[in-house]
FIKOLPA-894151 format. One record per residue (C-alpha): residue number from 1; x, z, y. Coordinates in Angstrom, 3 decimals. Layout:
[NUM; [X; Z; Y]],
...
//
This chain:
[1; [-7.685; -17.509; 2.865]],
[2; [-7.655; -13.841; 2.603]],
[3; [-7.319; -11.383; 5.352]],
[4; [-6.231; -7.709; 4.741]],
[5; [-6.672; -5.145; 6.972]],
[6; [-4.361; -1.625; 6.770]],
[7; [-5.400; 1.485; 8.426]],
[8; [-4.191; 5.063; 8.417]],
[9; [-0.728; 5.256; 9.096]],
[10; [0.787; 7.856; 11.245]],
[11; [2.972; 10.599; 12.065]],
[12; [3.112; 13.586; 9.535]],
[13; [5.950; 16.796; 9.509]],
[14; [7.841; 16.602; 5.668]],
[15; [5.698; 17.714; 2.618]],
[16; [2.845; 16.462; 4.751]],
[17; [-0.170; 13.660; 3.296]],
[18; [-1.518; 10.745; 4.418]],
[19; [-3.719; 8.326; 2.944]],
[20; [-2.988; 4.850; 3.338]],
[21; [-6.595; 2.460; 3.397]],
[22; [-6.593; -1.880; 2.999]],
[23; [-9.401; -3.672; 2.908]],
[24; [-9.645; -7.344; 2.306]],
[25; [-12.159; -9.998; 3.108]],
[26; [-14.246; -11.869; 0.618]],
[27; [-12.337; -15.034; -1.254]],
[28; [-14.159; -17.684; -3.112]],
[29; [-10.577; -16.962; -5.337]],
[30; [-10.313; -13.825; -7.495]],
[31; [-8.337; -11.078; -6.494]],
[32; [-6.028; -9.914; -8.994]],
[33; [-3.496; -7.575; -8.541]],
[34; [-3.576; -5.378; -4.746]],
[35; [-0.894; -3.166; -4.144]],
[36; [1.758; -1.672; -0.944]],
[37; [4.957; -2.683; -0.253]],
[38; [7.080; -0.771; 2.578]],
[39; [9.774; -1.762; 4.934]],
[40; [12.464; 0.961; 6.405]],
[41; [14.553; -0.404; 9.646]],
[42; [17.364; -2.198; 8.524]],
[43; [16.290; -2.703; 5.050]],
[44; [14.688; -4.782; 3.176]],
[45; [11.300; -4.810; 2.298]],
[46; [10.304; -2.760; -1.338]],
[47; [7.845; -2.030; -3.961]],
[48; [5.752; 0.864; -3.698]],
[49; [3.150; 0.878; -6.219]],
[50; [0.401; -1.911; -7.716]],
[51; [-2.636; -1.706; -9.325]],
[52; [-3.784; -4.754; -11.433]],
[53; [-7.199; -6.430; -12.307]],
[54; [-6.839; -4.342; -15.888]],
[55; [-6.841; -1.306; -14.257]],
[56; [-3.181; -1.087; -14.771]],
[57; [-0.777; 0.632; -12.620]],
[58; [2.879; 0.524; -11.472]],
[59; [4.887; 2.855; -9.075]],
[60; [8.648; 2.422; -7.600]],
[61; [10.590; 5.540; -8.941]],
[62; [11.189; 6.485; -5.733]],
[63; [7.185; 7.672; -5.176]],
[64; [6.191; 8.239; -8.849]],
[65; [4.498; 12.207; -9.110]],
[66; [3.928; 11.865; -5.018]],
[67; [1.728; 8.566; -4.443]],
[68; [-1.390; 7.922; -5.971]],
[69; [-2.856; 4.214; -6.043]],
[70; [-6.494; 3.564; -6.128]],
[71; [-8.990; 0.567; -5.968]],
[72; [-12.333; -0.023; -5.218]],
[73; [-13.138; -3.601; -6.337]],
[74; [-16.373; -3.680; -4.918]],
[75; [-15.050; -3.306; -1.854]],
[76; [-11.900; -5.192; -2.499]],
[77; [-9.989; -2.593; -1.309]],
[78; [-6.811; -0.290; -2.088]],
[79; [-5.806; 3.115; -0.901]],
[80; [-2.624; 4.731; -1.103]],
[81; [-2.819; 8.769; -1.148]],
[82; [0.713; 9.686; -0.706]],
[83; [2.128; 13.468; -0.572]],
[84; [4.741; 15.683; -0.060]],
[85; [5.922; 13.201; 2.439]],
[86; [9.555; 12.870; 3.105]],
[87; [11.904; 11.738; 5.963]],
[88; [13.520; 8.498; 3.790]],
[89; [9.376; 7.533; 3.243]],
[90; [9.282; 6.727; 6.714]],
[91; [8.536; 2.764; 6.996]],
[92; [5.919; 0.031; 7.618]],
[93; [3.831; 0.091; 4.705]],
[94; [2.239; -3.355; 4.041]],
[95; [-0.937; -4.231; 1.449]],
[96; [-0.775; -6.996; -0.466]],
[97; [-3.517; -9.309; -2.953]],
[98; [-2.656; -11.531; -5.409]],
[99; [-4.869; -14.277; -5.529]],
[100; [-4.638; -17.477; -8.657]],
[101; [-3.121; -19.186; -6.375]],
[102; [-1.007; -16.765; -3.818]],
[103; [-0.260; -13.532; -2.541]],
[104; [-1.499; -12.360; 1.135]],
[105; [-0.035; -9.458; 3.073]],
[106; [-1.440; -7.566; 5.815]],
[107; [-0.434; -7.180; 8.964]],
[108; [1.402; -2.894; 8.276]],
[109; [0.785; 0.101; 9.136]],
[110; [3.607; 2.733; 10.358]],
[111; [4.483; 5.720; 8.542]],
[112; [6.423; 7.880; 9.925]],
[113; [8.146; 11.622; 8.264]],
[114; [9.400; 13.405; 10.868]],
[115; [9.500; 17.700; 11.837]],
//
């Protein structure tokens, strides 16, 4: 079992930043790829970005140039630095970790764009 924990979500005016934080407890499995999905009301739930165990990374076109993923594996954790923020970015933004055998989410954090 694997428990992820998001953190820094908020409200931020358009062209604004925020850095998005997940941190996940120790497994006895190994963690291979981490990465955010998001969630708008009424739709359904997409691919932001991943980062893999290779060091490779992935972004939805939608957030390529704005969103920056990063990982700390010693700390088994993943940040999302997003910027120049815009109103259609507004959603729950959930972490994710594959595992060998599964992949755990956490629980999301709300982002919202709004002047």
């Amino acid at each position: 079992q694997v428990q992820l924990v998001e953190s820094g979500g908020g409200l931020v005016q358009p062209g604004g930043s925020l850095r998005l934080s997940c941190a996940a407890s120790r497994s006895s499995f190994t963690i291979n790829a981490m990465g955010w999905y998001r969630q708008a009301p009424g739709k359904q739930r997409e691919f932001v970005a991943t980062f893999t165990n290779r060091g490779i990374t992935n972004y939805a076109d939608s957030v390529k140039g704005r969103f920056t993923i990063s990982r700390d594996n010693a700390q088994n954790a993943v940040y999302l630095q997003m910027n120049s923020l815009r109103p259609e970015d507004t959603a729950v933004y959930y972490c994710y970790t594959d595992t060998t055998f599964q992949r755990y989410w956490g629980q999301g954090t709300q982002v919202t764009v709004s002047s």
